[in-house]
Structure formats: structure tokens, C-alpha cells
C-alpha positions in Angstrom: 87.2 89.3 -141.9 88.0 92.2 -139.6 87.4 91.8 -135.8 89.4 94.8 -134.5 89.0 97.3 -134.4 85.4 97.1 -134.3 82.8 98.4 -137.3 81.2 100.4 -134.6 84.3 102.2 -133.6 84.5 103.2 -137.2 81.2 104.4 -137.8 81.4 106.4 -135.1 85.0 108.0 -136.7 83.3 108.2 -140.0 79.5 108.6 -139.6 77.9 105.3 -141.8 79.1 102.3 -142.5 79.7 103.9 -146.1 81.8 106.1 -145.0 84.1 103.9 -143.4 84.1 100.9 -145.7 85.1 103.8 -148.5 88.3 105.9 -146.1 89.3 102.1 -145.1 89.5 100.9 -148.3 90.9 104.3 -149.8 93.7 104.3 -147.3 94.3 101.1 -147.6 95.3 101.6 -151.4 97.2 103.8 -150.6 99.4 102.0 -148.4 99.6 99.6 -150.2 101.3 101.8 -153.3 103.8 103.3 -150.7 104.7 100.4 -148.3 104.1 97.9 -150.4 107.6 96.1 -149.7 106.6 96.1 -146.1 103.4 94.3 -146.3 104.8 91.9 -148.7 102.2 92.3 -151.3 99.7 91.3 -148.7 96.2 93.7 -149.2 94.9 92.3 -145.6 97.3 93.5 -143.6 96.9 96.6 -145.5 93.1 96.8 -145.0 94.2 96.5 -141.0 96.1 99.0 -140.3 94.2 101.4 -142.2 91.2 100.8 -140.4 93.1 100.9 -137.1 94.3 104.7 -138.2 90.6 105.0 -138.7 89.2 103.8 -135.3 92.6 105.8 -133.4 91.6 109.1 -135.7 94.5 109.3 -137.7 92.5 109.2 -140.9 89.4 111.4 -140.9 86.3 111.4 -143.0 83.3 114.0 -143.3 80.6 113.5 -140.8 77.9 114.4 -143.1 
């Protein structure tokens, strides 16, 4: 379950809940097929840090 950063902070980044759940989990994938040696196969830790690049702006969606 993710606690931080918070789904608020995201939807504000992204503009719905859609939006977010969809450039989290497509940044995540992608992560995970370049540093995948890094996370050690592991898709949560994944799924974190690309929703942290999310809430710090790094990773940008339209605000449609």
C-alpha cells in the first residue's frame, strides 16, 4: 500500500486519480526494464520511487 507520498499530492501533479495511477504505474515499468538489477526484481519499490518523481514533478502528466 503506498503511504508516501500521499494520493493527494499526486492528483494534484496529475489532475485525477486516473491520471496518476496510470504515469505511476507507467514509470514504474519502466524502471523496472532499465534498473531492474537495482531493485532486485522487486515491482514495489519500483512503484515508490516512481510515484515520488511524480509528487517531486519529475514525471509530468497532462492536466486535462
Amino acid at each position: 500500500m503506498l503511504f508516501e507520498p500521499p494520493i493527494d499530492l499526486l492528483v494534484k501533479q496529475t489532475g485525477c486519480r486516473y491520471a496518476a495511477a496510470i504515469i505511476v504505474g507507467a514509470r514504474a515499468k519502466e524502471l523496472m526494464s532499465k534498473i531492474s538489477a537495482s531493485l532486485n526484481g522487486n515491482s514495489n519499490l519500483a512503484i515508490n520511487y516512481a510515484a515520488e518523481e511524480v509528487a517531486r514533478g519529475e514525471v509530468v502528466g497532462s492536466k486535462s
